[in-house]
N, C-alpha and C positions, 0 to 999 in steps of 0.2 A: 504493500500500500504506500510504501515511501515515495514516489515519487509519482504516484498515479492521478492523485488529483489534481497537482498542479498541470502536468500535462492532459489530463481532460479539460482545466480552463481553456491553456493554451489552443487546444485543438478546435475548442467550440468557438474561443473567441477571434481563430481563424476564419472558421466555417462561414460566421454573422457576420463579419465585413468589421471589425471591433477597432478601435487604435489600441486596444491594450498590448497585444502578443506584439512578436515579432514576425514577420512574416510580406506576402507580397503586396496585404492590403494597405501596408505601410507605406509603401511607395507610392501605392494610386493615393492614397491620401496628402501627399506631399503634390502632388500636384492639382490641376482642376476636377472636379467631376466630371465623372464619363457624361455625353449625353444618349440620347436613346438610338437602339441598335439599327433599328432601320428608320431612318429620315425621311423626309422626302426629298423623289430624285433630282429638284431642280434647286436644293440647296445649296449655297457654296460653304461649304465646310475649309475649317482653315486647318494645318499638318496635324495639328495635337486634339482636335475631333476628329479626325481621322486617325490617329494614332490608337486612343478610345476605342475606338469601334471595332478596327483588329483585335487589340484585347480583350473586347467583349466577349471574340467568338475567336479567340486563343490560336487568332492567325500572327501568331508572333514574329513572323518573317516579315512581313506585312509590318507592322507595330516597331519593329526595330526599322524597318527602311522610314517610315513617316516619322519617328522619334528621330533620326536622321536629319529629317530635311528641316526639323522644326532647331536644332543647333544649328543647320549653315544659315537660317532664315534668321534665324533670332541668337547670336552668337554671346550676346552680353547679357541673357538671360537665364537664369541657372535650371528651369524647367526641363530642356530639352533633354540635359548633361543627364538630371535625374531619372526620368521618365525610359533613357534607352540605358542608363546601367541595370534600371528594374527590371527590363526584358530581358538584359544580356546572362541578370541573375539567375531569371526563370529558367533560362535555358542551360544553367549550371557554366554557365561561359565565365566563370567567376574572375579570373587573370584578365579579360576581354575591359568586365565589370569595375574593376578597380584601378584599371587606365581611362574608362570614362570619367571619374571622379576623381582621378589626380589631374587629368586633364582641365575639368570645369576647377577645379579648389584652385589652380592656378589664377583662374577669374575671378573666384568670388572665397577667397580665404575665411572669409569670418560667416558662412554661412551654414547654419545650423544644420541646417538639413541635407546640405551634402554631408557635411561630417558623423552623421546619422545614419547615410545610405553606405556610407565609406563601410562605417561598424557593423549595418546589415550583411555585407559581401561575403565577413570574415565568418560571422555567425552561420549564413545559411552554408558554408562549404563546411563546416563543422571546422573550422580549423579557432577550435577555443583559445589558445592562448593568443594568435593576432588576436582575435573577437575582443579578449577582456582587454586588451590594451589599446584596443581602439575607443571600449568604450569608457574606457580608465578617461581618454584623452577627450572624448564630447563630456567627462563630466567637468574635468578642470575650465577645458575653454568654454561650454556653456554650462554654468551651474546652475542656472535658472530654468532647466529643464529637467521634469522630473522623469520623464522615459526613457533616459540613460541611466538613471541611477536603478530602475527597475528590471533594464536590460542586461544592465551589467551583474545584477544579483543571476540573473536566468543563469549566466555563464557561469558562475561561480558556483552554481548550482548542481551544474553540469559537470564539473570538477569534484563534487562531494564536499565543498569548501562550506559546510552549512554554516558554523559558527560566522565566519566574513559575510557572510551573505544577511545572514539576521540582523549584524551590526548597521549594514550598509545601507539597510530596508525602514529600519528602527531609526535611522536617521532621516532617511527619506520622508516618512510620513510625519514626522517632526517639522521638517521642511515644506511639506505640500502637501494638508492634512485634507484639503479639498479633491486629491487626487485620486480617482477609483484606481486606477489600475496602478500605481502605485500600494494602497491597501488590497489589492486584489492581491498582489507579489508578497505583501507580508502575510496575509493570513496562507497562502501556501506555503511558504517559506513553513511554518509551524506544521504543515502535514507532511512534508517532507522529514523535518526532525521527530518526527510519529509523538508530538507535541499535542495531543488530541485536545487537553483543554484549552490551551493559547489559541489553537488551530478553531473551536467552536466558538472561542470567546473574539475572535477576532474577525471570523465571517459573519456571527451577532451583529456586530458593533457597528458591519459595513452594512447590514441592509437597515440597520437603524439609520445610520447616515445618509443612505443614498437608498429610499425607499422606492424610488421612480427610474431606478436601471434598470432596465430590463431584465440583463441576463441573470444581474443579483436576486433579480425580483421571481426568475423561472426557475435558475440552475441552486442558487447558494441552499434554500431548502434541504433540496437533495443532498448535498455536501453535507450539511449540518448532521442530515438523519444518518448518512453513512460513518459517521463520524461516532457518533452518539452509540448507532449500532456497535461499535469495536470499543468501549468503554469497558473495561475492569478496575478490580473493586482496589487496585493500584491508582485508579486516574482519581477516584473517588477520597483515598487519601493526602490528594494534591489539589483538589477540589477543595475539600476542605481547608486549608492553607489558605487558597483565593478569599474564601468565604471570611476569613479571619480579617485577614488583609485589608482588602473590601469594606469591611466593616470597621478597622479602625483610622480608614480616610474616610467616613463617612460617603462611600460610594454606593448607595442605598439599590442604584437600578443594576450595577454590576452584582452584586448580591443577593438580588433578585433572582439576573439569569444563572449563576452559576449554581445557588441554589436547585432549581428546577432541574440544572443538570443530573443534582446530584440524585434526585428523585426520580428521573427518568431511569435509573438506574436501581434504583431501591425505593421503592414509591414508600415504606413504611421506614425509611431508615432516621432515627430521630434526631440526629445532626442538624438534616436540613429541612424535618419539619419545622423544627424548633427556632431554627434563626432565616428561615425563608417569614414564618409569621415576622419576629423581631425585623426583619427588612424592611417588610411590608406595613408594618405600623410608623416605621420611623419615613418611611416614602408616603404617608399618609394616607397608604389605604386601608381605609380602617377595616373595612368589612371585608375585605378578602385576609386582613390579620387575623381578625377576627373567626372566620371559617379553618383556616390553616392552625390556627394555637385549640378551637378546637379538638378538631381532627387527633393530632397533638396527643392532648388530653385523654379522649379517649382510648388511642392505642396505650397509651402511661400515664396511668391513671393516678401512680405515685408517685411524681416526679413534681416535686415544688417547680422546679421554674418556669414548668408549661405554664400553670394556673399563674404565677405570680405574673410574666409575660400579658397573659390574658389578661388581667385585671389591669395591666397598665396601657392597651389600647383602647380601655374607657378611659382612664385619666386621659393619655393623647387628642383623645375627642373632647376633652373638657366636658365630660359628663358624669359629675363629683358622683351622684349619688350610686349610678349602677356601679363604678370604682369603689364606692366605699362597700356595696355589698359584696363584689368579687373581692377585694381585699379580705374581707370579713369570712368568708368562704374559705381563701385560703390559712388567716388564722386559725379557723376553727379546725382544720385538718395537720397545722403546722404550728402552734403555739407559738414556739418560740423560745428563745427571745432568735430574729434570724436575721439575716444578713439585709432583707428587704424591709425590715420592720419601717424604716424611714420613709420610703415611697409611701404604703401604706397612711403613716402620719399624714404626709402630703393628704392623699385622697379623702382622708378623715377631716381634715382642717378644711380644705375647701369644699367640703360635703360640711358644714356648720357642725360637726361632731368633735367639740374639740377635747371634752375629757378626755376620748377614745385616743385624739392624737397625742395629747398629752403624755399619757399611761406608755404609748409609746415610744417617744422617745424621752422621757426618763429612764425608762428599762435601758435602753440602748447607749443612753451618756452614761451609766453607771460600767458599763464594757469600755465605750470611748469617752472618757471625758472629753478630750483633746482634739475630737473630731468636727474639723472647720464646718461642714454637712448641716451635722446634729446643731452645732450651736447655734448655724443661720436659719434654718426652719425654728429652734424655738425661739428664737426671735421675731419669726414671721408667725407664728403662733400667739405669742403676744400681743403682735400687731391686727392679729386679725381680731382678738376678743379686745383691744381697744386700750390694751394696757400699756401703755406707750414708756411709762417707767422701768416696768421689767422690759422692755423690748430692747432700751436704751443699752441697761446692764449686760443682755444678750449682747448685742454688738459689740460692746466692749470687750467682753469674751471674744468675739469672731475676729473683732481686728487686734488684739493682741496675738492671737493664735496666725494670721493674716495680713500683717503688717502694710503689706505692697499691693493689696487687693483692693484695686478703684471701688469696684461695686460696691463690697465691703463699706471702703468709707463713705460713700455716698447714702448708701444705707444708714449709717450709725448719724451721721447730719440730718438724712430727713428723719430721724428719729427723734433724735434731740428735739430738731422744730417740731413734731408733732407733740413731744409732751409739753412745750412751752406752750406751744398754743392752748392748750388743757388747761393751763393755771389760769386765773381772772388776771392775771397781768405778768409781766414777764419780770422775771427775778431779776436784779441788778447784783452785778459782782462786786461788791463795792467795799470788803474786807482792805483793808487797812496792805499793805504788802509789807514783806519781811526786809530786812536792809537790806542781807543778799540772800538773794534765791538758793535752793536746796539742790537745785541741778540743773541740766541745762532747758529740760519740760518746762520747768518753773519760770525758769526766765523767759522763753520764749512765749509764754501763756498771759505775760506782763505785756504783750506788745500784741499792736491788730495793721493786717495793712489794711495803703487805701490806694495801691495802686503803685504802679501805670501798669506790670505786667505781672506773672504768678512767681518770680522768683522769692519774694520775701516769704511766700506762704509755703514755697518749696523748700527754704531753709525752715520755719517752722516743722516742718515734718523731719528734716533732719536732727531736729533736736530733740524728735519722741511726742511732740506737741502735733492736733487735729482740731483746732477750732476753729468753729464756724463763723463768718462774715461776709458780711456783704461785698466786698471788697477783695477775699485773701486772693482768689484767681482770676479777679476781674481787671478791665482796663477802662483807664480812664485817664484824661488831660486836665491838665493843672486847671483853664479856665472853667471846662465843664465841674470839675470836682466842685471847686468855692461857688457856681449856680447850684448844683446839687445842696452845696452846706447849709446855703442863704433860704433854700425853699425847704428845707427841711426832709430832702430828698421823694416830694411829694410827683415828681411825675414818675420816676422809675415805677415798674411793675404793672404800666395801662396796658389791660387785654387788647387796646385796639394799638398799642406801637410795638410790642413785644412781641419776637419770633426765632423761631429755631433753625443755624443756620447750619447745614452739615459741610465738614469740612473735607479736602481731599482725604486727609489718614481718617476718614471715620466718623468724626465723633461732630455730637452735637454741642455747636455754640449757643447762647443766649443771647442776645441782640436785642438793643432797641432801634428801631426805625429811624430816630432822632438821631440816633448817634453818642447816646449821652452813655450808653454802658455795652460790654462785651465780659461775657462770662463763662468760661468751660465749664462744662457740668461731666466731662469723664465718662458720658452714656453714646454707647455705640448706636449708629443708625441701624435702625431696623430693631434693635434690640428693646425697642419700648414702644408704646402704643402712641406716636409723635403727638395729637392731639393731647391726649390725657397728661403725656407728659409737661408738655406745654403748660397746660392750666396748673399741673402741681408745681411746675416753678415760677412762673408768676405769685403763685402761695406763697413759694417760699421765700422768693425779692421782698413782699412786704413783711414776711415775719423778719425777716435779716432789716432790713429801715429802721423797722421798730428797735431791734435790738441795737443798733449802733448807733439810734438815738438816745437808749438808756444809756451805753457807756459813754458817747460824751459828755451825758448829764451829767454824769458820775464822775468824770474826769481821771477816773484811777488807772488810766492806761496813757503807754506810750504809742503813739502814731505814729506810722511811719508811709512815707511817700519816697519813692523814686522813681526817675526818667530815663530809660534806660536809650533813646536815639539823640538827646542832645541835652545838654547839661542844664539841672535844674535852676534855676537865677533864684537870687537875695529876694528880688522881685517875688516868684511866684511860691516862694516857701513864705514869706512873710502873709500873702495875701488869704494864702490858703492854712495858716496859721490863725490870720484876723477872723476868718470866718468861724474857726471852729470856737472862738473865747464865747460867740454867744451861746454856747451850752453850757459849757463851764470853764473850769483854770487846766487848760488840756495843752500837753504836752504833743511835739512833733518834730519829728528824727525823719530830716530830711538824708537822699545820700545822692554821694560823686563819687567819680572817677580822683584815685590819688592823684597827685603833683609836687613838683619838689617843696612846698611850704606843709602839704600835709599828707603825708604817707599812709599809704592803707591800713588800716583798722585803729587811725588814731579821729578824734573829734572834735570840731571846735562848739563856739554858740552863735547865733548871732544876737539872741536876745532873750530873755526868760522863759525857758519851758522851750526852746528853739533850738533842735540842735543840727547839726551836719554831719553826719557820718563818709568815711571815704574807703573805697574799695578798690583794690589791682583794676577789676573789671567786672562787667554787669553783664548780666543774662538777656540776648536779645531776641523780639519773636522771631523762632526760625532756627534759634542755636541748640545748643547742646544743654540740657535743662542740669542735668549732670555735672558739669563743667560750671562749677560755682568759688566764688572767692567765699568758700563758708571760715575758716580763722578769722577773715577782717571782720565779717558780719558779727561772729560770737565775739570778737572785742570789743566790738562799735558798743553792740548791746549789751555790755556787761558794763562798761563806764557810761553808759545815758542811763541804764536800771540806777545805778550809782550815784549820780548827779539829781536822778528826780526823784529817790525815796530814802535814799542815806544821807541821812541830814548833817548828820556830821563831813560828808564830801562837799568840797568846796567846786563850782563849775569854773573851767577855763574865762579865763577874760574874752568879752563881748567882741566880736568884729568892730574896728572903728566905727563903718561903715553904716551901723544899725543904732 
């Protein structure tokens, strides 16, 4: 069988007049269409319809004299050169054939298709090794052709060279993935190597792709079923492998068909009952999952992961309640405590049964305390019965266990906001602060940005600190900010200027129309319900207003602003200083770029509560968020905590200038 099918394409896609093989419809394709075999007799036909028409009816004595007269007729056209070495081919004149074409390549060097007819000559005398080096040579000098790269596999082929030939084929369709007969050479290539699964999984893939070829569409069938037919329970243990594979690139429709392969072969065998269902739910067919993880079930009837599977293509379909009965089914059969008890939870909780999910994962965090899973479902568990405190605590658990996990923190903030919004008013931080902080959390939890871009809040995380502001990832300019102060940040957060802006890497921006704010929210597109999202952070702009209007009432924090594309002025730190006294006696840690008068991580003031901070260099949109002067930062902020709450530190002398 090794070599049979490829040359049954070969021979059919001769038969059918195809461009795929090689062969002598190649030639007539490289020229014009025949016209039809008897004309009428007072037509004047010009040498190359008459040329045609010999070949019609395989007067090729005939056919090579008119192919003749159409080169002395037309001598600087490559037609003729081709059209009579295709004859001279036919008639195995091959030495004849390859002086027509060294003849014309003299004329027309760079032309594809004599260097195509050149490599047919060598092919059809069987004389392989010219053959591969000629078509070695149409692949270098035209590589934008993929019917040398296909040809040259035949030959190699024909050599027993399969490994070269797979490589050559594997790059080909990489190359010119639109190409049948290109794919038609790879998936033979695999029947050749008695590759029977590559060999099924690769004429698959082409009638999937090319539904409206013909031959694909009449012959590949039959391929497949002969294929299928010679399957043992060896191909089946390599089958399996794919199905693995498949499924951990999430390639739901390959896992599918190889599946079914595998069942074509052992229709009860429970490998690929079992994860043909798990396919097919994840590919969102629920009810054919559904019939299948029966199925399943019935021939194993004690095998937990059918049933557990099963009960999860009702969660899939988001239909809590028959999920929470199947779940509950399988409990009843499988107590516990077990590997799945979590999903379960899941189906419980959004089936409104939350004891039941409860009861579950506490059994299950007494196994894993530690497990990131467990801790973030009971936190969604709290969230969902309204307990926004426990929910809080939860997170804290998640992102301590979690550290670097966007979601995570974004979760643990809209938590926070949502217990805050629970209280009749929002608690002020307003504790008195220590002289010096306890560590670097502490210090950093003394200071809130207000912009212009997310580094200040990206040193906060580096110092073990996640607080929430309106400000810490957002951007804003100096003028807009002190508009913002002076109105009491009353327009931010209008459902009619506010909008989600997706960026190239993904993720959603928050924007206002105005122009007055930009804010990462860290939520991938497509990952959220964009509407719903939307309105919940619009929620959250005003609960964050609110709260950054309490801490400047409160005045017990240090402010901090930087400009990271042009250097902050005396001017606009002062202004946006001025604005913020009408809340209270508030502090602001403005920062620069060092210079020789003030070295990175040292600070001067310009005026009470006013100070300057200096850094090697600033984090700019578009750079390396990574790549931060964190030592200047941590010393800027350790003598301004120093200067505004250790009373016994005395502040540098005022800038003249102020």
């Amino acid at each position: 069988m090794k070599f049979q099918l490829a040359k049954a394409w070969k021979n059919k896609r001769q038969t059918t007049g195809s461009r795929i093989t090689s062969g002598e419809h190649v030639a007539a394709e490289m020229a014009s269409a025949p016209q039809a075999a008897n004309p009428p007799a007072d037509m004047v036909r010009s040498p190359i319809e008459l040329a045609h028409e010999a070949e019609l009816v395989s007067n090729f004595d005939e056919a090579l004299l008119r192919w003749g007269e159409v080169v002395a007729e037309t001598p600087d056209m490559p037609d003729g050169y081709i059209g009579r070495a295709g004859i001279l081919r036919r008639l195995n004149r091959f030495d004849e054939a390859d002086q027509a074409i060294l003849d014309a390549q003299g004329r027309f060097s760079d032309n594809v298709t004599l260097a195509i007819a050149f490599a047919l000559n060598a092919q059809h005398n069987r004389d392989w090794t010219e053959a591969l080096k000629r078509w070695s040579d149409v692949c270098d000098r035209f590589p934008d052709h993929p019917y040398a790269y296909a040809a040259s596999a035949s030959v190699l082929l024909e050599f027993g060279r399969l490994d070269e030939a797979e490589m050559l084929l594997a790059e080909a369709t990489r190359m010119f993935p639109d190409d049948v007969t290109v794919g038609v050479h790879f998936a033979n290539i695999a029947s050749a190597r008695d590759d029977r699964v590559a060999a099924i999984t690769r004429w698959s893939a082409l009638l999937d792709r090319f539904p409206d070829d013909p031959f694909l569409r009449t012959e590949a069938p039959t391929v497949i079923a002969a294929l299928r037919s010679a399957m043992t329970q060896f191909d089946v243990a390599a089958l399996r492998e794919k199905v693995i594979q498949a499924q951990a690139n999430a390639d739901w429709s390959s896992a599918i068909r190889v599946c079914e392969l595998i069942l074509r072969i052992d229709p009860v065998e429970h490998f690929g009952l079992l994860m043909l269902g798990i396919a097919q739910r994840e590919h969102g067919l629920f009810d054919a999952a559904d019939k299948t993880l029966r199925q399943a079930i019935s021939l194993y009837p004690d095998n937990a992961e059918n049933r557990a599977n099963y009960a999860e293509v009702a969660a899939k379909r988001c239909d809590w309640p028959e999920a929470a009965t199947r779940w509950q089914a399988v409990l009843d059969s499988y107590p516990g405590p077990n590997s799945f008890d979590v999903l379960a939870a899941v189906a419980f909780r959004e089936a409104g049964l939350h004891e039941k999910s409860g009861y579950l994962l506490k059994r299950a965090l007494e196994e894993s305390p530690n497990d990131i899973a467990l801790n973030i479902h009971s936190a969604r568990l709290a969230e969902a019965e309204g307990d926004w405190k426990t929910a809080v605590q939860w997170w804290d658990r998640a992102h301590r266990l979690a550290p670097d996990d966007l979601n995570v923190r974004n979760a643990r903030g809209d938590a926070i906001w949502h217990a805050g919004l629970s209280n009749s008013q929002i608690a002020s931080q307003s504790e008195p602060r220590e002289a010096a902080p306890e560590s670097l959390r502490d210090l950093a939890l003394a200071f809130e940005g207000l912009g212009d871009n997310c580094e200040f809040g990206s040193i906060q995380r580096r110092a073990g600190a996640e607080p929430i502001g309106l400000f810490r990832f957002a951007a804003v300019h100096p003028p807009t900010l002190i508009k913002l102060l002076d109105n009491d940040f009353d327009v931010l957060g209008d459902p009619e200027q506010t909008y989600l802006d997706p960026t190239e890497s993904g993720e959603y921006l928050v924007r206002d129309k105005r122009g007055y704010y930009q804010l990462h929210s860290f939520i991938r597109v497509n990952a959220v319900d964009a509407d719903k999202f939307l309105a919940e952070q619009i929620r959250r702009i005003n609960f964050l207003k609110r709260k950054l209007i309490s801490d400047l009432n409160a005045a017990d924090k240090i402010f901090v602003y930087k400009q990271s594309k042009a250097a902050i002025t005396d001017a606009e730190l002062l202004g946006i200083h001025q604005a913020m006294q009408r809340f209270g006696d508030n502090t602001l840690l403005g920062m620069r770029i060092a210079d020789e008068n003030n070295p990175a991580g040292s600070i001067s003031v310009l005026r009470n509560r006013l100070y300057v901070g200096y850094l090697a260099h600033m984090y700019v949109d578009g750079g390396n968020i990574q790549d931060l002067d964190v030592d200047s930062w941590f010393n800027v902020m350790h003598q301004a905590y120093s200067f505004r709450f250790n009373q016994s530190a005395r502040e540098p002398a005022q800038a003249e200038a102020c």
